[in-house]
C-alpha positions as a printed NumPy array, in Angstrom:
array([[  0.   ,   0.   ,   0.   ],
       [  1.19 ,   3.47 ,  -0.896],
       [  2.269,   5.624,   1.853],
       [  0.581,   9.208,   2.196],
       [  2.511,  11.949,   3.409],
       [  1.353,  15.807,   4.282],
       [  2.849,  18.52 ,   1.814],
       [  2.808,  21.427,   4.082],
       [  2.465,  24.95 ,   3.439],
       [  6.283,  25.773,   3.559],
       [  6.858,  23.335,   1.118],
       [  5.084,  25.293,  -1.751],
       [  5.655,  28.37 ,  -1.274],
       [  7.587,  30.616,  -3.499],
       [ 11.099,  30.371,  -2.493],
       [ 10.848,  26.002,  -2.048],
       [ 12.257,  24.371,  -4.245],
       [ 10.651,  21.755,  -6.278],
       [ 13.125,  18.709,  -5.764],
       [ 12.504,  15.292,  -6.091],
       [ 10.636,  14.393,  -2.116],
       [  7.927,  16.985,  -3.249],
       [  7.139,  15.471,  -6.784],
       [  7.408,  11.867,  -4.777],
       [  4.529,  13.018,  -2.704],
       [  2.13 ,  14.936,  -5.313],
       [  2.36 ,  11.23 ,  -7.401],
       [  2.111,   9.163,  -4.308],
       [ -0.612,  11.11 ,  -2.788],
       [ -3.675,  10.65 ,  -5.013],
       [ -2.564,   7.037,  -4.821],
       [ -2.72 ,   6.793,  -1.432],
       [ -6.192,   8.111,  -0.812],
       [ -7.476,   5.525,  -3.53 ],
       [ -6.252,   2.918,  -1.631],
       [ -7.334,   4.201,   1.807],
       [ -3.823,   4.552,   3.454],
       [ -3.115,   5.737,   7.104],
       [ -3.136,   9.403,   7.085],
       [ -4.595,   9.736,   3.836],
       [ -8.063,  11.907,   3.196],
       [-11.365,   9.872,   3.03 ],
       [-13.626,   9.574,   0.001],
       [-16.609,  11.998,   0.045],
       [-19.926,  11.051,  -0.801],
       [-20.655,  13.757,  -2.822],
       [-17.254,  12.753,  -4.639],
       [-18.873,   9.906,  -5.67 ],
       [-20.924,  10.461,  -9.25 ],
       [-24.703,   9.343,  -9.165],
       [-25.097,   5.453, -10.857],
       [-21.296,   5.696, -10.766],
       [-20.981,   2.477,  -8.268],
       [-21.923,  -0.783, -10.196],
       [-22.572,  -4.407,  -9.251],
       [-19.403,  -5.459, -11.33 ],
       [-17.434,  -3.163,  -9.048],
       [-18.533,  -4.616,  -5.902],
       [-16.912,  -6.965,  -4.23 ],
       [-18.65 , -10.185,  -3.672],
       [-19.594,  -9.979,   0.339],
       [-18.44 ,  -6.695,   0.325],
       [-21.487,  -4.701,   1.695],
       [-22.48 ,  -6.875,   4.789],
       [-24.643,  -5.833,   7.529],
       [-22.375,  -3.759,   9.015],
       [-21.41 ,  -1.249,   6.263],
       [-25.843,  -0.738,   6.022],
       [-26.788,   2.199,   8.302],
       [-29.954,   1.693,   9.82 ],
       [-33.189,   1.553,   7.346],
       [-30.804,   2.743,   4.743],
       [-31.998,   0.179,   2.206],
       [-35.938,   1.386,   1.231],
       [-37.757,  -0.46 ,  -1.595],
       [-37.232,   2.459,  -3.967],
       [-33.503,   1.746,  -4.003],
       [-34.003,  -1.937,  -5.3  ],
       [-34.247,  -2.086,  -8.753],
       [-37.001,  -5.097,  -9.606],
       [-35.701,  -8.622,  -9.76 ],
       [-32.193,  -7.42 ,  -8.698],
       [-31.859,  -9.262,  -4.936],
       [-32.02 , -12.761,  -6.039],
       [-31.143, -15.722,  -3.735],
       [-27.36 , -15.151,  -5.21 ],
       [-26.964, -12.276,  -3.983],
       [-27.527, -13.19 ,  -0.617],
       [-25.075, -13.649,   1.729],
       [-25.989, -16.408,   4.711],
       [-27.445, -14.119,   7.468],
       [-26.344, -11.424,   5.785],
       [-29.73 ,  -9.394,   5.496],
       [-31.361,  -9.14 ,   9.495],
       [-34.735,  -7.555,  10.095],
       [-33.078,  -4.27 ,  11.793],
       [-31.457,  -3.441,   8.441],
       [-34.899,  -3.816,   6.553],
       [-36.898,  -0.558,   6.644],
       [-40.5  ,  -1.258,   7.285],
       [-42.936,  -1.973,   4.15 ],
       [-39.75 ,  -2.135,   2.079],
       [-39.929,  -5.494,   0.353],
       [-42.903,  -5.735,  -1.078],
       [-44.071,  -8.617,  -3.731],
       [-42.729,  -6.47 ,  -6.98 ],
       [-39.373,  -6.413,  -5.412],
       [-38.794, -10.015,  -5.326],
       [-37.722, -11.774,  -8.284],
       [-39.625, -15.315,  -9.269],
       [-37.976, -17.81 ,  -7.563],
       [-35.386, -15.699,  -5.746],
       [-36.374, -17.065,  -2.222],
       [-35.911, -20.273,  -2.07 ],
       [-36.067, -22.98 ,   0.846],
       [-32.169, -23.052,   1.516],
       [-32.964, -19.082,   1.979],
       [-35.728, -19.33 ,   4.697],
       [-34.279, -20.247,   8.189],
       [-36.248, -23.512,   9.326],
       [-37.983, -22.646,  11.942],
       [-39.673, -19.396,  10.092],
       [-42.573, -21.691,   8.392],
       [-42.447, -24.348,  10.539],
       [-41.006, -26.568,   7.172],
       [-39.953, -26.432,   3.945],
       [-41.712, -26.625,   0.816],
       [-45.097, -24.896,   1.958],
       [-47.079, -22.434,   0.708],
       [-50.276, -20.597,   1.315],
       [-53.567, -21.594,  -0.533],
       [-57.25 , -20.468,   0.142],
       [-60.936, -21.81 ,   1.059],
       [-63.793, -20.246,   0.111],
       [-67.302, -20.31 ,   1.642],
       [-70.487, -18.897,   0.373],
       [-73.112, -19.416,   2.246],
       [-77.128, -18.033,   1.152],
       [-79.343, -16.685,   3.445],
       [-82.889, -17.962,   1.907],
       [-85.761, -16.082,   3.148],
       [-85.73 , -16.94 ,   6.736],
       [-83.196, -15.884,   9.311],
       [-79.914, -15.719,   9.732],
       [-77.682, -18.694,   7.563],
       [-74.458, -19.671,   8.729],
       [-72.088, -22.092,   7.489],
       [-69.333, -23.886,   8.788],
       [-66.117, -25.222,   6.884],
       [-63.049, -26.844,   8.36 ],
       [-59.755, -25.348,   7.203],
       [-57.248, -27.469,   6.077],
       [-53.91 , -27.777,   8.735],
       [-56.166, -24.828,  10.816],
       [-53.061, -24.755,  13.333],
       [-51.945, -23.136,  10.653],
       [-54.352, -20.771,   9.694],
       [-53.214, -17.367,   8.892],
       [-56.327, -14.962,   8.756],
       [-60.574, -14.893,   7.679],
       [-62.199, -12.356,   6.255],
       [-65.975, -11.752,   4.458],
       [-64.504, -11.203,   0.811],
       [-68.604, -10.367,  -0.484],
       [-71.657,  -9.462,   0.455],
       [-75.12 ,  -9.032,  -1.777],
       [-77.318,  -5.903,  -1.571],
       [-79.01 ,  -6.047,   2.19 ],
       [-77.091,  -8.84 ,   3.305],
       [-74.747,  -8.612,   6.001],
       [-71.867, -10.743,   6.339],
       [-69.417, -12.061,   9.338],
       [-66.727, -14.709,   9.658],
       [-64.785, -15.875,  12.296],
       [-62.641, -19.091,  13.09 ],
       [-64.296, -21.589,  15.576],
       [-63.174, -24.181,  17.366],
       [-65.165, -27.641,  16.276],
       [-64.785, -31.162,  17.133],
       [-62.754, -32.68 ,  20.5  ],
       [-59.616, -32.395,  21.028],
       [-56.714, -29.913,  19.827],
       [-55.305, -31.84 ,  16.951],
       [-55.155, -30.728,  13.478],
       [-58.879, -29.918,  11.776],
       [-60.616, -28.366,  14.66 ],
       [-60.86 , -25.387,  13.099],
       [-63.128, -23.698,  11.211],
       [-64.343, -20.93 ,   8.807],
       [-67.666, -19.728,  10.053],
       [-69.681, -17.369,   7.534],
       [-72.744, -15.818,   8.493],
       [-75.512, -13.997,   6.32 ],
       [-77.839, -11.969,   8.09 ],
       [-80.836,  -9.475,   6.775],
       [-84.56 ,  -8.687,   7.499],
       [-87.242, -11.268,   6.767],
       [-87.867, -12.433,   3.082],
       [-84.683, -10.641,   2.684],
       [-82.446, -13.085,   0.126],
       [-78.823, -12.807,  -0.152],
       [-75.673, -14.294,   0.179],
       [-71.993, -13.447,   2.091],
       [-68.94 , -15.191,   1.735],
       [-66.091, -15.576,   3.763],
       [-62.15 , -16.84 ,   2.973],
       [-59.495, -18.482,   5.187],
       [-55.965, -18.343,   4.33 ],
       [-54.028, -21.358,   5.372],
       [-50.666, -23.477,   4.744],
       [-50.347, -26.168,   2.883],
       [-47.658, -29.246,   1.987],
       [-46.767, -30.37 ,  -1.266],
       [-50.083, -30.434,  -3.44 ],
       [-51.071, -31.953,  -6.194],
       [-53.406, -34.431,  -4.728],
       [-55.049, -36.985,  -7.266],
       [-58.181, -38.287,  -7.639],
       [-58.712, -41.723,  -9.844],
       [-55.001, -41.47 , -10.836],
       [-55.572, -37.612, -11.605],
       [-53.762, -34.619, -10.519],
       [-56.636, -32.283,  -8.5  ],
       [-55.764, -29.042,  -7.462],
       [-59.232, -27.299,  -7.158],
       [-62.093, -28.994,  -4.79 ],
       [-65.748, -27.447,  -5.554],
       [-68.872, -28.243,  -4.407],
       [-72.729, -27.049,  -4.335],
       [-74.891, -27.899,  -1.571],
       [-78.438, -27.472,  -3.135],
       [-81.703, -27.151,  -1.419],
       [-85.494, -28.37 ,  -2.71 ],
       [-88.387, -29.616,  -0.803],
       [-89.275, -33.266,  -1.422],
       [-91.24 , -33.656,  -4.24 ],
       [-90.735, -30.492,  -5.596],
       [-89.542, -30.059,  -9.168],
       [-85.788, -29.749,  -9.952],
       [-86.011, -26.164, -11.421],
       [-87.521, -25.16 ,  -8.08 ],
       [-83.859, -26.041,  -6.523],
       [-81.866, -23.061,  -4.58 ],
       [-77.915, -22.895,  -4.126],
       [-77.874, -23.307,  -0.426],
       [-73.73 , -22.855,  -0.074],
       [-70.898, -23.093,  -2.546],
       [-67.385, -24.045,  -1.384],
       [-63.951, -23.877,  -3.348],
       [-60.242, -24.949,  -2.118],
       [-57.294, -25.752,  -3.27 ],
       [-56.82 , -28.718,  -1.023],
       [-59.424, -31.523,  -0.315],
       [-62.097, -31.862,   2.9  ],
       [-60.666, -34.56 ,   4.02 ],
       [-57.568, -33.253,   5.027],
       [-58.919, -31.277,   7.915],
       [-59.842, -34.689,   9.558],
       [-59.359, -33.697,  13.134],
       [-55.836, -35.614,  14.095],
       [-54.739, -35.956,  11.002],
       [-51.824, -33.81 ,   8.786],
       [-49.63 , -33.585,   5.603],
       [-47.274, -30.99 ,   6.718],
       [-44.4  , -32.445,   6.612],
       [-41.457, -32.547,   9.241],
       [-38.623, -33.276,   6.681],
       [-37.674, -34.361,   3.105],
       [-34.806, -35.658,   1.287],
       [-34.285, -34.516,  -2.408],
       [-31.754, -35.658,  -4.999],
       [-29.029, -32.52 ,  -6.738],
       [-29.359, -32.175, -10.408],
       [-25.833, -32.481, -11.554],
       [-26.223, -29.955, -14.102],
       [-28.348, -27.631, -12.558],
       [-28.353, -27.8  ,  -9.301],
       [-31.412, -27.649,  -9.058],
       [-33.586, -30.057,  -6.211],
       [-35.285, -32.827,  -8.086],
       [-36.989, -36.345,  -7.092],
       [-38.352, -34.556,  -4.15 ],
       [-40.33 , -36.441,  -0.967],
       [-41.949, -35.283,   2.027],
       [-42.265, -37.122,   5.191],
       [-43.93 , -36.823,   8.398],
       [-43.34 , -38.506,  11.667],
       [-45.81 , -40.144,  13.532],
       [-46.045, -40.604,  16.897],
       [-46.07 , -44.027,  18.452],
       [-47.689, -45.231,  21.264],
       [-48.492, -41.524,  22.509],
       [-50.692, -40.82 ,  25.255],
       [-52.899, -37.832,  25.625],
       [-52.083, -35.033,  27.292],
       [-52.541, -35.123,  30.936],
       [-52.577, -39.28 ,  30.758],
       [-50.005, -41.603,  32.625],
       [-46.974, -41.949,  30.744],
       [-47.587, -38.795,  28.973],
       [-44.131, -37.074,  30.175],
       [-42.598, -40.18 ,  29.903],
       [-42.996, -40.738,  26.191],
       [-41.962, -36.679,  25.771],
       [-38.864, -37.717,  27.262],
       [-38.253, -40.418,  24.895],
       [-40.418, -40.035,  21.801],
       [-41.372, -43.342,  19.149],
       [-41.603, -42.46 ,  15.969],
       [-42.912, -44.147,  12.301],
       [-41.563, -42.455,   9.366],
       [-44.395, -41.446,   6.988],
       [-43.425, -40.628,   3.179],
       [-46.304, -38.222,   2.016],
       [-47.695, -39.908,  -0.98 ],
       [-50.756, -38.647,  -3.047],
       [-51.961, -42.078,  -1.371],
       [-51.528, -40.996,   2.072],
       [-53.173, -37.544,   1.399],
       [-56.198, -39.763,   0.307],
       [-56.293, -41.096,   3.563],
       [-59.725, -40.269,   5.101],
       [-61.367, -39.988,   2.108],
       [-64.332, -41.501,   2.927],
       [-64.729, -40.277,   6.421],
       [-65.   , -36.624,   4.673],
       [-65.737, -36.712,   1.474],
       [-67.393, -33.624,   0.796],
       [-67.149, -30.367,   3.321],
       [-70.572, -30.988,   5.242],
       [-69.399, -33.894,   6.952],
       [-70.113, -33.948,  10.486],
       [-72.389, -31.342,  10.645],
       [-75.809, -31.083,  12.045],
       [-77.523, -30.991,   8.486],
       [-81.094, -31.114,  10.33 ],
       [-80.521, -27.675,  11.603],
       [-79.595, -26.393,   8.419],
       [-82.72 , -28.113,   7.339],
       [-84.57 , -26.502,   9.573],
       [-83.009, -23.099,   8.305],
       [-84.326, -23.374,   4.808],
       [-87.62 , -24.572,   5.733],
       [-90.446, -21.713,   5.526],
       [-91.981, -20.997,   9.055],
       [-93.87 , -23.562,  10.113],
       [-92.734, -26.607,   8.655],
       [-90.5  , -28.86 ,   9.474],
       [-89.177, -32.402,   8.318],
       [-91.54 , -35.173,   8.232],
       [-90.612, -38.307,  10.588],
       [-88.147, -41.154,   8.284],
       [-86.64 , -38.455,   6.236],
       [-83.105, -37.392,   6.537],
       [-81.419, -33.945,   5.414],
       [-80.545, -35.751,   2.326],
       [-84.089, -35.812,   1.455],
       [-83.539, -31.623,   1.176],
       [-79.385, -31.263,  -0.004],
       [-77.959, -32.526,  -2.858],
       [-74.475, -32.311,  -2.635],
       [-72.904, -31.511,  -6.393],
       [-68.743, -31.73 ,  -7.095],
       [-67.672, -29.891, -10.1  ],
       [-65.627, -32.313, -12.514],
       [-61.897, -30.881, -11.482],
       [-60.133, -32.603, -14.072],
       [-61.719, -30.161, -17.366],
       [-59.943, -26.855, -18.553],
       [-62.556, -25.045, -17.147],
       [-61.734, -26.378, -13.41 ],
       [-58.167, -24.834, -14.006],
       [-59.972, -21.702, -15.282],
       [-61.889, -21.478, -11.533],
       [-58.44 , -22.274,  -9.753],
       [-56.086, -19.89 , -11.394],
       [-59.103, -17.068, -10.037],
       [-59.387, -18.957,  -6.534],
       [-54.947, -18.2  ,  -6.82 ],
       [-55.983, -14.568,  -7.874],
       [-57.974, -14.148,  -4.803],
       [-61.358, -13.364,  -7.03 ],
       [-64.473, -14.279,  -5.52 ],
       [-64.954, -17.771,  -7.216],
       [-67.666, -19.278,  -4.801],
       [-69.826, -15.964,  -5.558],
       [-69.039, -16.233,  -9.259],
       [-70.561, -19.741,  -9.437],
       [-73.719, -18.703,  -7.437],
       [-74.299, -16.173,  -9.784],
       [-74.489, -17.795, -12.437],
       [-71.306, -17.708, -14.012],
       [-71.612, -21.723, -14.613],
       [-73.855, -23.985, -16.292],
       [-73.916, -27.641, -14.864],
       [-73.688, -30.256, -17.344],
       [-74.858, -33.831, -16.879],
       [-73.564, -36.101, -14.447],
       [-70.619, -37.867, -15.044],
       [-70.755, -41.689, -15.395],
       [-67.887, -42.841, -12.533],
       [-68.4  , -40.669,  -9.616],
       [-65.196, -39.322,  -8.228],
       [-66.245, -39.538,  -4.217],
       [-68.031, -42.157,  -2.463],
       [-72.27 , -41.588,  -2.343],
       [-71.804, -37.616,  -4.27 ],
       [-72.078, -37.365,  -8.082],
       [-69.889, -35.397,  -9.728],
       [-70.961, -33.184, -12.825],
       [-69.134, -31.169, -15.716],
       [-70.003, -27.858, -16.064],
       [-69.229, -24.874, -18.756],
       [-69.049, -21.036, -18.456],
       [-71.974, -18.938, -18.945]])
């Protein structure tokens, strides 16, 4: 490094001479300040032309936390798609150097974050993302409607909210607790239309949640979008005559918010692309406990102390698991009362009939272009559930091999 030394004043002035130690330090000087010697001046920022400092010139690891002042870094100083998971140094980025509302969606590039870039304990696991459920649920002439959905993994539940509302109709949601216990699934997405008598309408309400590793399949098929209508009509009355009682759309199936049971997975194991790098041949598992007692029960601490576990891969199989113990979203709940909801003032069911005598329970075929059409909106966060109660869908016949035990599944078209 070149040494800087001070020209002083009686150096330069007129009767010095100029001998060889004073041109020595005029060359050496300017040298010396570039390279940051002892002594030597410091670089201004105002020195420093506007654009004039480029990536290329930047030394990789150069700017770490510690060279950031406080908040320095706002989102209008990151050009779009320029932080990318390369650019990242391990740790390197902390929340207190991160100036509130500064990284916003547009500021990410596709793909930049990925899982080796999220500390493991921030999402609970890797390889998750967030997907929705949607609940419309229509008041009828009566009183107040409510219905009732179980969220998917609803330990994991990140916010509700009504998303629409029809003219006079007003709407609330909230998450319950349903069911025994405090396993996985006993949660739910309650959405409530109210309004004055003979006043029809409808309100619907959306849960956020996290999810593992979709696609499920259905008959061999990938299924990403799970629709249903719950329709009501008196006995005997004529088909035309029947009303959309509730409408329900998610990305994952009902029968993954069986209470106890979960796909969110506490590991997986991936193969390297040699070329690439890039993960491939990716599976989930999730452990299962052994033996466990309850909470509370003898040997409870015990088993804490040294846990039994059985390795679960997370197959589309195992997904499929309780299939038939929920096949569509109603199951479980008291039907009769919703029954008695719909029913005009007065009447009420006859003795030997059952709610199914009243609901038809429709699934939408989700293996047609038109099924992709609803999910990409459902992604989108547009009101899908409200779409198909208004009439944005015509239902076609009924297909000839049902998809789900005892409900019949239908193709449909846009209006």
């Amino acid at each position: 490094m070149t040494d800087y030394n001070d020209i002083p004043q009686a150096d330069i002035d007129t009767d010095s001479p100029i001998d060889e130690s004073l041109l020595e330090r005029m060359r050496d000087n300017p040298i010396a300040i570039t390279e940051g010697s002892s002594g030597a001046p410091k670089i201004q920022t105002a020195a420093i032309q506007d654009s004039a400092v480029t990536s290329p010139k930047i030394s990789a690891l150069a700017v770490i936390t510690g060279k950031i002042a406080d908040l320095a870094v706002t989102a209008g100083k990151i050009a779009t798609g320029a932080v990318t998971n390369a650019k990242l140094a391990a740790l390197a980025v902390t929340t207190d150097k991160i100036s509130a509302s500064a990284v916003t969606t547009a500021k990410i590039n596709d793909l930049a974050v990925t899982s080796p870039k999220i500390n493991n304990q921030a999402i609970k696991s890797n390889h998750l993302s967030i997907a929705n459920v949607d609940l419309l649920v229509n008041k009828g002439t009566g009183g107040t409607a409510t219905g009732q959905i179980a969220i998917p993994n609803s330990v994991y539940s990140l916010g509700v909210e009504i998303i629409a509302t029809t003219a006079g109709i007003t709407g609330t949601s909230t998450i319950a607790a349903v069911g025994a216990g405090g396993g996985i699934g006993v949660n739910s997405l309650n959405v409530e239309a109210a309004g004055g008598l003979f006043t029809t309408g409808s309100a619907t309400g959306r849960a956020w949640y996290i999810t593992a590793s979709p696609p499920y399949k259905l008959n061999g098929m990938e299924t990403n979008l799970f629709a249903y209508i719950l329709e009501f009509n008196k006995p005997g009355d004529p088909e035309e005559n029947a009303q959309i009682a509730e409408v329900f759309a998610c990305e994952s199936p009902p029968w993954i918010s069986y209470p106890g049971f979960s796909i969110l997975p506490d590991h997986y194991t991936h193969d390297t692309d040699p070329e690439t790098g890039e993960e491939i041949n990716l599976k989930c598992f999730k452990n299962l406990p052994v033996n466990k007692p309850e909470i509370g029960e003898p040997g409870y601490v015990e088993w804490m102390q040294n846990p039994e576990y059985l390795e679960q891969e997370i197959t589309p199989e195992y997904k499929n698991t309780h299939l038939n113990n929920k096949p569509h979203p109603w199951s479980g709940l008291d039907m009769a009362q919703k029954v008695a909801a719909w029913l005009p003032e007065g009447e009420e069911m006859q003795e030997g009939e059952t709610w199914q005598d009243y609901f038809t329970i429709k699934f939408l075929c989700p293996h047609c272009e038109q099924s992709n059409v609803l999910l990409n909106m459902l992604k989108d966060h547009a009101d899908v559930t409200g779409f198909i109660y208004g009439g944005g869908i015509a239902l076609g016949d009924k297909m000839e091999e049902s998809l789900l035990p005892e409900i019949e599944t239908y193709s449909f078209t846009f209006t």
